[in-house]
FIRO-7633 format. One line per field, with one value per residue (C-alpha): residue number from 0; x, y, z. Coordinates in steps of 0.02 Angstrom, whole numbers, plus 50000, padded with zeros to 5 digits. Example, Ala and Ser with C-alpha at 12.3 -4.5 7.8 and 13.67 -1.06 7.14 Angstrom:
seq 0 | 1
x 50615 | 50684
y 49775 | 49947
z 50390 | 50357
//
This chain:
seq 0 | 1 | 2 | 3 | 4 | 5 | 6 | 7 | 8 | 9 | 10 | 11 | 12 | 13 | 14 | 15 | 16 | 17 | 18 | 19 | 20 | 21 | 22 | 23 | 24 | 25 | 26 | 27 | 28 | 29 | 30 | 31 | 32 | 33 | 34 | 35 | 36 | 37 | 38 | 39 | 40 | 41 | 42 | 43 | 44 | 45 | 46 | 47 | 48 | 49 | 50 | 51 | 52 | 53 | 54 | 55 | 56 | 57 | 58 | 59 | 60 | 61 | 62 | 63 | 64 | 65 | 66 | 67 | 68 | 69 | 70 | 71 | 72 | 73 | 74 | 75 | 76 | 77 | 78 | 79 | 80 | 81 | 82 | 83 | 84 | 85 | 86 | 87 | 88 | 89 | 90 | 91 | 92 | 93 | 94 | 95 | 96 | 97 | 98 | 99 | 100 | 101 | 102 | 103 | 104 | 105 | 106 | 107 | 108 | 109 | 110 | 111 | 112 | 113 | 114 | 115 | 116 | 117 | 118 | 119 | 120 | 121 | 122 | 123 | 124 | 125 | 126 | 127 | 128 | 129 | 130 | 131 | 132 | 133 | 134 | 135 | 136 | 137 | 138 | 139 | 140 | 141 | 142 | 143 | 144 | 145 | 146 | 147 | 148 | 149 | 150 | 151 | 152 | 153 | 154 | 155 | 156 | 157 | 158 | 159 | 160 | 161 | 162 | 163 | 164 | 165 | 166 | 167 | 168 | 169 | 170 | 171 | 172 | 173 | 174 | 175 | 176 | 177 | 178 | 179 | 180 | 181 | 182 | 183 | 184 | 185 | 186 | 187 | 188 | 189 | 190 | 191 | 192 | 193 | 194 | 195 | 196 | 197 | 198 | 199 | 200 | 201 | 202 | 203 | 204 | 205 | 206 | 207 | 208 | 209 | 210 | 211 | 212 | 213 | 214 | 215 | 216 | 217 | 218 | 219 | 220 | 221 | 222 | 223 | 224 | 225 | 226 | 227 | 228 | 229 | 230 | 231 | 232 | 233 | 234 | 235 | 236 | 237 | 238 | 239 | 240 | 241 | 242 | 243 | 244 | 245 | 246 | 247 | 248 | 249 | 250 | 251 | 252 | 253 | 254 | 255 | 256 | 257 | 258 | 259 | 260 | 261 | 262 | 263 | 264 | 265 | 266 | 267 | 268 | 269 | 270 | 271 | 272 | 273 | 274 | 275 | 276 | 277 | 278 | 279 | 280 | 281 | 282 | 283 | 284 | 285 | 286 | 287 | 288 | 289 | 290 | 291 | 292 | 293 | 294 | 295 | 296 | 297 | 298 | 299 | 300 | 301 | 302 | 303 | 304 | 305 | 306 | 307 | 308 | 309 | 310 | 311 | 312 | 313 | 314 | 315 | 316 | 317 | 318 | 319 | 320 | 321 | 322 | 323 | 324 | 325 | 326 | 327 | 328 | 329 | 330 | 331 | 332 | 333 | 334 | 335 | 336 | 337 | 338 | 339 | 340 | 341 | 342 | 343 | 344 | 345 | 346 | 347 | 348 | 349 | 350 | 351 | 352 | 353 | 354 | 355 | 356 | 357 | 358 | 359 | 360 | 361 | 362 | 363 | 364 | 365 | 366 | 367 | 368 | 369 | 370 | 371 | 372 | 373 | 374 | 375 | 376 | 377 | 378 | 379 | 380 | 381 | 382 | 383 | 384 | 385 | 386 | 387 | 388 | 389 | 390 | 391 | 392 | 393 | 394 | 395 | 396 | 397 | 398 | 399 | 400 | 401 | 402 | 403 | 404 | 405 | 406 | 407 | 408 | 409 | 410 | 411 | 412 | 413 | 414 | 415 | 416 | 417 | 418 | 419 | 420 | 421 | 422 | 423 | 424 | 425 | 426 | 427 | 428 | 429 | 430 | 431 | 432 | 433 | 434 | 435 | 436 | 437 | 438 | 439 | 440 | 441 | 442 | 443 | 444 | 445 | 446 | 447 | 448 | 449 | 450 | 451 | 452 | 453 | 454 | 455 | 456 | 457 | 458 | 459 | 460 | 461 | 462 | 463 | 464 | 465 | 466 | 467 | 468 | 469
x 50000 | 50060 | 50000 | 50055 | 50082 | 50060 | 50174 | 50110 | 50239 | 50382 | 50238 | 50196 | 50379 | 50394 | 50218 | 50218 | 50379 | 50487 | 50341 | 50338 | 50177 | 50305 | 50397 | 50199 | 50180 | 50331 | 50313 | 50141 | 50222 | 50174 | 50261 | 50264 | 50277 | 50283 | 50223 | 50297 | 50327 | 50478 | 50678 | 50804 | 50879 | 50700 | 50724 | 50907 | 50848 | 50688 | 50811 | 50930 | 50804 | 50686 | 50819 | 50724 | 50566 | 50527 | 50531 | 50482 | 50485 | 50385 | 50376 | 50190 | 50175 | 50170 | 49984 | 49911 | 49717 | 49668 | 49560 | 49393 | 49454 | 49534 | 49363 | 49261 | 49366 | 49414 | 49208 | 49182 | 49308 | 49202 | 49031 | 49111 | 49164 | 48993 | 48902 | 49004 | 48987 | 48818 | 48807 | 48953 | 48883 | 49052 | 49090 | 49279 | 49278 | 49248 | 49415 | 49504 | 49434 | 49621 | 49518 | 49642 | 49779 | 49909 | 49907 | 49769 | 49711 | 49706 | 49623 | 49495 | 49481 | 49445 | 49313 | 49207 | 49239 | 49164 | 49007 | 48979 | 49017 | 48896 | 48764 | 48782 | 48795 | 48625 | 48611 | 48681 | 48636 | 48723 | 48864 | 48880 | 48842 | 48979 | 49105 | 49045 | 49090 | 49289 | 49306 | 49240 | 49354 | 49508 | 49441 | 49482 | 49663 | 49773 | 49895 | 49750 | 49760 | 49945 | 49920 | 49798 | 49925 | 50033 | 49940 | 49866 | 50071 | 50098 | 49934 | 49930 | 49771 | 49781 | 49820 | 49845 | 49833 | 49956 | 49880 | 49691 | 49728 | 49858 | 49788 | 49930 | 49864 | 49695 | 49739 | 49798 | 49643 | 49557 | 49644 | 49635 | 49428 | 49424 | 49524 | 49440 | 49565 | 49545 | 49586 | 49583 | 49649 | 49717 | 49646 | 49842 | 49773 | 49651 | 49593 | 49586 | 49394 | 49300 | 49434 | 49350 | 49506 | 49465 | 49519 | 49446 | 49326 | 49383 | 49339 | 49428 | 49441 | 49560 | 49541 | 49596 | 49466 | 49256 | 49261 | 49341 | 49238 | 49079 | 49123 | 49185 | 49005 | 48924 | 48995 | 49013 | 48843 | 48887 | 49031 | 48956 | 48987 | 49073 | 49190 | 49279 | 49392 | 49481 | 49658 | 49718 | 49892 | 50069 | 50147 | 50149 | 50209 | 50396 | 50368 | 50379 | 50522 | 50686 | 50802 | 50751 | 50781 | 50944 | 51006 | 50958 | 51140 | 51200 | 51053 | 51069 | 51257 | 51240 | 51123 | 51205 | 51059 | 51090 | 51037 | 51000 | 50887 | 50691 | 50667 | 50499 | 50494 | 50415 | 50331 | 50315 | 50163 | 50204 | 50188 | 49992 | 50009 | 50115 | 50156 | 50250 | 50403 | 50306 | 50256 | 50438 | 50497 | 50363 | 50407 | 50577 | 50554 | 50448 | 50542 | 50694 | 50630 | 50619 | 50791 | 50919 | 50934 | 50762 | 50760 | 50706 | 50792 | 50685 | 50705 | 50646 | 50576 | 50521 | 50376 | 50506 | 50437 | 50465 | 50635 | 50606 | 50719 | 50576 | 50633 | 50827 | 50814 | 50745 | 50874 | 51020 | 50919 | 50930 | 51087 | 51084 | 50893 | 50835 | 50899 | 50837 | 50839 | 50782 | 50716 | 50807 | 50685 | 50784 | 50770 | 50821 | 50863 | 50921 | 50850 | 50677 | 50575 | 50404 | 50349 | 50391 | 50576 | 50553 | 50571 | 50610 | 50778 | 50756 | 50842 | 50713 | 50621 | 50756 | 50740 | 50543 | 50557 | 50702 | 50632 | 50462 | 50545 | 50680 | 50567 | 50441 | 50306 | 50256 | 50192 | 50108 | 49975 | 49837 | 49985 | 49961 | 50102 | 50010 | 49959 | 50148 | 50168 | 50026 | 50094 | 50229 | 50089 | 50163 | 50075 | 50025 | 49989 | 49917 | 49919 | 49769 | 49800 | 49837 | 50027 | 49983 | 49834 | 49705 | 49773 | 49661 | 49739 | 49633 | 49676 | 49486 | 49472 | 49595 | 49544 | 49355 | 49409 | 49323 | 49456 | 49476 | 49278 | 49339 | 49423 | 49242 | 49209 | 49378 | 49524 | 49649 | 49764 | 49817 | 49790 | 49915 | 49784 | 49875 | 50088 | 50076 | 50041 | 50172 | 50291 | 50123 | 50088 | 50248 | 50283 | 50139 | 50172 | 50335 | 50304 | 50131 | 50135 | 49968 | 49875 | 49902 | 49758 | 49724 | 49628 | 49748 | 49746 | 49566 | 49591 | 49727 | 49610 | 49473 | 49567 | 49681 | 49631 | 49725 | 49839 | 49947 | 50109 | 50022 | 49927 | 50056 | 49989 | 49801 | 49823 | 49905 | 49786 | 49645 | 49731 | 49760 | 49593 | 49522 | 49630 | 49601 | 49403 | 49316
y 50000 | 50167 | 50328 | 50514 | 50618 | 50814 | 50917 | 51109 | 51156 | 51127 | 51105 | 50953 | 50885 | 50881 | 50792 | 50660 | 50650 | 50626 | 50502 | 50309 | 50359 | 50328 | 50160 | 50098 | 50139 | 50079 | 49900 | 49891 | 49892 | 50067 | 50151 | 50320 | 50497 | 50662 | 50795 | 50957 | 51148 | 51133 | 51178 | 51063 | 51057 | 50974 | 50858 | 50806 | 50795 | 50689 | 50578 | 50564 | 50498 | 50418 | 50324 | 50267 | 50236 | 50368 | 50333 | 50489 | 50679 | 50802 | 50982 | 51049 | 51151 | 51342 | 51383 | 51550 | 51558 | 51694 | 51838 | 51762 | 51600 | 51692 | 51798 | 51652 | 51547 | 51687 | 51731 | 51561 | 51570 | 51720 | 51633 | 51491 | 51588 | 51690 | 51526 | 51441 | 51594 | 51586 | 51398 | 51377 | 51552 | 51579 | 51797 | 51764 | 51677 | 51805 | 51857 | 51734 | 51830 | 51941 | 52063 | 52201 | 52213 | 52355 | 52309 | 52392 | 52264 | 52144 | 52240 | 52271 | 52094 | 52047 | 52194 | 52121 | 51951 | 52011 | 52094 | 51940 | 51814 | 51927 | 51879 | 51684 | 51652 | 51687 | 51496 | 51381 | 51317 | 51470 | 51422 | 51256 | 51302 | 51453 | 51319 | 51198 | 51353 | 51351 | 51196 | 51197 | 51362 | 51260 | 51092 | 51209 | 51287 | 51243 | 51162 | 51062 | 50984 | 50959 | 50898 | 50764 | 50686 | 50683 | 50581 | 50455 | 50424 | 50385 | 50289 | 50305 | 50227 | 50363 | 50550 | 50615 | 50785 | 50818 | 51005 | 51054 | 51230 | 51247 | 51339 | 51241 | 51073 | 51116 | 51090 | 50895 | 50864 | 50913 | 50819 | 50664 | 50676 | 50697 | 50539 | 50443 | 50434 | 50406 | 50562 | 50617 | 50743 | 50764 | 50905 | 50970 | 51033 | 51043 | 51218 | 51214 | 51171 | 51320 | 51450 | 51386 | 51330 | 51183 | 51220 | 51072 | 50923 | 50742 | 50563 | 50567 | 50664 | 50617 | 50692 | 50705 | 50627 | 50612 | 50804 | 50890 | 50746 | 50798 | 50974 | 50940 | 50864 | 50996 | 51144 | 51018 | 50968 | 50892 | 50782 | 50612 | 50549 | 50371 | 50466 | 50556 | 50437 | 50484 | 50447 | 50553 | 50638 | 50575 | 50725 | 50664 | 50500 | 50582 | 50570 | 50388 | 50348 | 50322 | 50370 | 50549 | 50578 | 50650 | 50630 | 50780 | 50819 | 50824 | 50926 | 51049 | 51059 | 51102 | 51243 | 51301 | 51253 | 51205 | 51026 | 51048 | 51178 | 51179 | 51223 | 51334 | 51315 | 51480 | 51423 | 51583 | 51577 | 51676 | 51832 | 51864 | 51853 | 52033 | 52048 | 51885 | 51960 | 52080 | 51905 | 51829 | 52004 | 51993 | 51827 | 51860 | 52002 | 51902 | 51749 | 51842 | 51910 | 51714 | 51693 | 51638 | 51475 | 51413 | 51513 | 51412 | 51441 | 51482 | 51369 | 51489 | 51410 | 51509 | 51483 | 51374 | 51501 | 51652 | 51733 | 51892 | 51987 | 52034 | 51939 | 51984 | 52132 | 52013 | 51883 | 52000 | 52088 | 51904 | 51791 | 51695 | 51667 | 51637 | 51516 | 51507 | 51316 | 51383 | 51253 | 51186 | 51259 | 51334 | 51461 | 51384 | 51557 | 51691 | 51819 | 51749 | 51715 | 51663 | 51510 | 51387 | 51407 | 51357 | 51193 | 51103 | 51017 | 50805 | 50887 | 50976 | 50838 | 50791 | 50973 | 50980 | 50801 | 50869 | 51026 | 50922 | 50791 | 50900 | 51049 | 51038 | 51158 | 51279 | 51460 | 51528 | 51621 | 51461 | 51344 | 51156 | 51143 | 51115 | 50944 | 50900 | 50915 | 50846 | 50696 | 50656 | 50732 | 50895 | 51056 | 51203 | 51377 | 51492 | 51680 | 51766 | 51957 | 52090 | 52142 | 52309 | 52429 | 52482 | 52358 | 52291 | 52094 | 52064 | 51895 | 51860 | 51842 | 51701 | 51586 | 51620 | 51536 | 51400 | 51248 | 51303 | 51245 | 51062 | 51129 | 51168 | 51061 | 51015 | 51106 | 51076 | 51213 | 51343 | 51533 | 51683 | 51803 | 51950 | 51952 | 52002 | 51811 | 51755 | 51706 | 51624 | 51500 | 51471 | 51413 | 51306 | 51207 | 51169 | 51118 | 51046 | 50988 | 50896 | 51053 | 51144 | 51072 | 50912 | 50852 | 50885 | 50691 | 50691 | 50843 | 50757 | 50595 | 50708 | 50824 | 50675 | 50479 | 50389 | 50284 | 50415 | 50301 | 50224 | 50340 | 50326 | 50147 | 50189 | 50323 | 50204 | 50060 | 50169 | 50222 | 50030 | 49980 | 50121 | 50084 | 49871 | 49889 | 49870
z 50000 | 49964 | 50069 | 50041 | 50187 | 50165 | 50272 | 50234 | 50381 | 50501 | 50631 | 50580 | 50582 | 50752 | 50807 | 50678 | 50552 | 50697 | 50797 | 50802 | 50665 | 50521 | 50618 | 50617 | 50447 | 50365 | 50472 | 50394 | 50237 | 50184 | 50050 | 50131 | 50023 | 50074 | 49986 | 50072 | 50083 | 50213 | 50187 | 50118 | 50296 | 50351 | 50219 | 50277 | 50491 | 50433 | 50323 | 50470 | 50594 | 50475 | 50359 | 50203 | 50308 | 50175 | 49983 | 49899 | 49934 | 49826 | 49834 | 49848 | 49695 | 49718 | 49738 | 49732 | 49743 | 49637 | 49719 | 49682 | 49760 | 49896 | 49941 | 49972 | 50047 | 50177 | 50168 | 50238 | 50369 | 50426 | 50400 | 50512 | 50645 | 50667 | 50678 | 50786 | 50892 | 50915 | 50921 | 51062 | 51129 | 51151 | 51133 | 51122 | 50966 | 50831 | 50897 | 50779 | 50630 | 50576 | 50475 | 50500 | 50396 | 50333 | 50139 | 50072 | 49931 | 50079 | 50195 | 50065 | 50043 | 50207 | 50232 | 50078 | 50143 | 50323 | 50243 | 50150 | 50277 | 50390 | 50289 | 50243 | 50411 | 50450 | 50375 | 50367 | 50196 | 50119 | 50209 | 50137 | 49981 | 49979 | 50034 | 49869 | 49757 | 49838 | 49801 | 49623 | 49609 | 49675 | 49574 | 49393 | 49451 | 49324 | 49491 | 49516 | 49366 | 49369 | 49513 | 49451 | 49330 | 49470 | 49564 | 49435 | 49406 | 49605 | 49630 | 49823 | 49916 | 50041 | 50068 | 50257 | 50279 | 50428 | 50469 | 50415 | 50403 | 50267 | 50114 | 50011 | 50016 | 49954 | 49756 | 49807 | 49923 | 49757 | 49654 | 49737 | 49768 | 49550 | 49584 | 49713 | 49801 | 50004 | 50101 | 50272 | 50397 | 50595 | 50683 | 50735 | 50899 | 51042 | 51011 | 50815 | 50778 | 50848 | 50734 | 50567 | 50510 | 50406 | 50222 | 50144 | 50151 | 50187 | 50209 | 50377 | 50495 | 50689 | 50820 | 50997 | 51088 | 51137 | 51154 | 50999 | 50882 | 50980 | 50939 | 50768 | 50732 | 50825 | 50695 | 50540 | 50530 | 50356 | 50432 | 50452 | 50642 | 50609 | 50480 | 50635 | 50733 | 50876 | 50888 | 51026 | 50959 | 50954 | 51020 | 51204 | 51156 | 51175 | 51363 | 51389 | 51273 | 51398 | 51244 | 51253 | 51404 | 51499 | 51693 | 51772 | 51831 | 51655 | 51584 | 51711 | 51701 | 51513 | 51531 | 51691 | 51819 | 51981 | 52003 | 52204 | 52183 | 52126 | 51960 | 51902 | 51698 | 51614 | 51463 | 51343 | 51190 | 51022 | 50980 | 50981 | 51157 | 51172 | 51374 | 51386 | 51424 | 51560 | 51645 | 51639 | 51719 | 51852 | 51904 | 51906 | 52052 | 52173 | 52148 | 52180 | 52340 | 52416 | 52509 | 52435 | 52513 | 52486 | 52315 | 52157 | 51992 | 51846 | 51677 | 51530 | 51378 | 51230 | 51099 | 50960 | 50809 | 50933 | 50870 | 50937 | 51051 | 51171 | 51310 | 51300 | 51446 | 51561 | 51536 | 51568 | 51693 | 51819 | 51758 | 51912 | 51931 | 51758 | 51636 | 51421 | 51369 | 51203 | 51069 | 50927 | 50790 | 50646 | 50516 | 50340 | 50267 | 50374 | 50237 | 50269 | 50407 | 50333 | 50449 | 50291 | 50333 | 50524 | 50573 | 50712 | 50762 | 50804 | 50978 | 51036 | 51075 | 51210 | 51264 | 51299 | 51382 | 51487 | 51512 | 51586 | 51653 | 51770 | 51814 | 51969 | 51890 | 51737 | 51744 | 51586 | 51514 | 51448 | 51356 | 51309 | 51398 | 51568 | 51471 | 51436 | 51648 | 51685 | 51565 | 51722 | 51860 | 51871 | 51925 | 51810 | 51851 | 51742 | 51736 | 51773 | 51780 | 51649 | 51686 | 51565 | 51603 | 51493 | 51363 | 51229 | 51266 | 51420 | 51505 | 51530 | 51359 | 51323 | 51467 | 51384 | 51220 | 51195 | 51236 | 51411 | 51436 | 51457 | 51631 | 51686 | 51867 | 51868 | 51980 | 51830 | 51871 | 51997 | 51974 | 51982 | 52003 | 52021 | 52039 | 52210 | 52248 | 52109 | 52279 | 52372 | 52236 | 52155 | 52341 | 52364 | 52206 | 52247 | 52427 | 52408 | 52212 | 52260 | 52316 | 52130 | 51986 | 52080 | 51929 | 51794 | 51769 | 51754 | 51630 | 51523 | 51501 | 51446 | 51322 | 51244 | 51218 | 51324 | 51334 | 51267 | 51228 | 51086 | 50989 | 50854 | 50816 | 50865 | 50705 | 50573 | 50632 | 50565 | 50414 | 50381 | 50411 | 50290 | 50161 | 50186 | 50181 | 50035
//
């Protein structure tokens, strides 16, 4: 059997080109293709931990919709995130419509796509229907067609779609239903459905677990139930592989941590979140006011697509309290920084797992990465205060979005409400680790399918059986 994998982005690298998900592939006797928009140097790290577990690499053909195309398409998007709105009754997410924009053609774009995504999604027929006329407008690109011969050469009995958003792989989606040939798609992450941020239509579609395919059925009326199978997501699979991870002593010793001391990891989000550094800097000052004996060191990880220099005063402002372990994510061209020349380094899985593994709890402002703690039973706290007054970012917003609703009932994490208690509850996690999110287990089960060591398997099982029934 022969399957092509899409990989849009470096994103995807990490959480399933570098996963056991090819190993279970490649032992089912899967001839496994990759049709990409990465850097040479992501070709060369995937060869050098893959092998030839991968036969074929293809660059996704340059794709540009056209402005018709583009206005419906983005129209849609709009549509989407109105309904799901008022279905969810969820205020916060309109918020993930970008309508503003400094080019003028594009902002003009974006303002005819809001008045007429303002008005199909008053029903939901229109909606549908709007979304047929994409993909007949996509269906007749010439790279369509290209594409089509393409694929009648390779013959594959399955296309996997390894990040729903990515306008790129829309053309080979199309291709292959002209085709009939078996697609599906993983929904990359937890908080992806509610954003309207599936491009195109497939056979499959894997989720997470009972409560993003509830949700994903909820807001894709048209999706047929038994076509969504959760999976859960290989990402956390890292966690319980011994070969990853590092003694403690010698990971600290590299990065210049003491290994004696407690260690509080500061998890930083991109740059839509804009006070991140003015969080690091408060935690900084009240941790530094603990003595210095029973003083924990801070362990500073940055968002891996997050080059930015934003954080740089705070760093040299506390050399002996705060530490970067920054991720091995790399820019292909140092001319260019669009996010198809970042990927991520095969090390920086080592990093996150050390990172987790040696630190006793994470502060940040609503990461997944209270998940990766909670993966070795490790305490999150969250940041619950606006560090700037009179900002438009208000912190009530984020932990309104929609994912965070799968913490109602549950005490999943603790709560810096304000940084005068930074000292309070950094304390409290490190000396009572069982008093911070008691149910973060309870959380973890219901966000990801469980077991989570496996899901690598669970995923190509299903991609077997599709491809093996008649």
């Amino acid at each position: 059997m022969k399957i092509v994998l899409l990989v849009p982005d470096g994103v995807a690298v990490r959480n399933y080109i570098y996963s056991d998900f090819i190993k279970e592939l490649h032992q089912a006797h899967f001839e496994i293709i990759l049709y990409h928009q990465i850097p040479e140097q992501a070709i060369q790290e995937i060869q050098n931990v893959q092998g030839n577990r991968i036969s074929q690499f293809h660059v996704i053909p340059g794709f540009k919709e056209g402005v018709l195309a583009r206005v419906v398409r983005e129209s849609c998007s709009c549509a989407r995130i109105k309904y799901n709105a008022t279905v969810l009754q969820n205020k916060t997410i309109p918020k993930f419509w970008n309508g503003k924009s400094t080019n003028i053609k594009r902002f003009l774009l974006l303002r005819i796509a809001e008045l007429i995504g303002s008005i199909i999604s008053k029903k939901y027929s229109f909606i549908l229907k709007f979304e047929k006329w994409y993909d007949l407008l996509i269906s007749k690109n010439s790279i369509t067609k290209s594409l089509e011969i393409d694929l009648s050469k390779l013959q594959p009995d399955y296309i996997l779609n390894l990040h729903q958003r990515a306008v790129n792989t829309a053309p080979i989606i199309a291709a292959a239903n002209k085709l009939y040939i078996k697609t599906g798609t993983v929904i990359f992450s937890w908080d992806n459905i509610p954003k309207a941020r599936l491009v195109s239509r497939y056979d499959s579609y894997f989720v997470w677990s009972d409560l993003m395919k509830s949700e994903l059925n909820t807001l894709y009326k048209e999706i047929q139930y038994p076509s969504i199978q959760i999976v859960g997501t290989p990402q956390f699979e890292f966690y319980f592989n011994n070969n990853f991870q590092i003694n403690k002593e010698d990971f600290f010793k590299f990065f210049n941590l003491n290994p004696n001391k407690k260690t509080v990891c500061f998890s930083a989000n991109d740059a839509t979140s804009p006070y991140e550094a003015n969080y690091l800097e408060d935690l900084c000052e009240e941790i530094s006011k603990i003595d210095e004996v029973n003083r924990p060191q801070i362990l500073f990880r940055r968002c891996p697509v997050d080059f930015s220099n934003r954080f740089d005063k705070v760093i040299n402002a506390y050399p002996n309290l705060l530490f970067p372990v920054s991720p091995d994510w790399r820019i292909a061209s140092v001319d260019q920084k669009a996010f198809i020349e970042i990927f991520p380094g095969f090390s920086d899985i080592s990093l996150l797992v050390n990172t987790v593994l040696h630190s006793d709890v994470v502060v940040n402002l609503g990461s997944t990465m209270a998940h990766d703690f909670a993966v070795y039973n490790k305490p999150c706290l969250y940041l619950n205060y606006d560090p700037v007054e009179n900002s438009s970012f208000k912190v009530c917003d984020v932990f309104a979005f929609q994912h965070f609703r799968s913490m109602e009932k549950l005490d999943a994490v603790g709560w810096i409400n304000s940084k005068a208690v930074i000292m309070n509850k950094v304390q409290q996690a490190l000396d009572r680790p069982e008093s911070i999110g008691s149910d973060r287990l309870k959380w973890l089960q219901k966000v990801v399918r469980h077991p989570l060591e496996n899901n690598s398997r669970t995923l190509a099982n299903e991609i077997i059986n599709l491809c093996t029934s008649v």
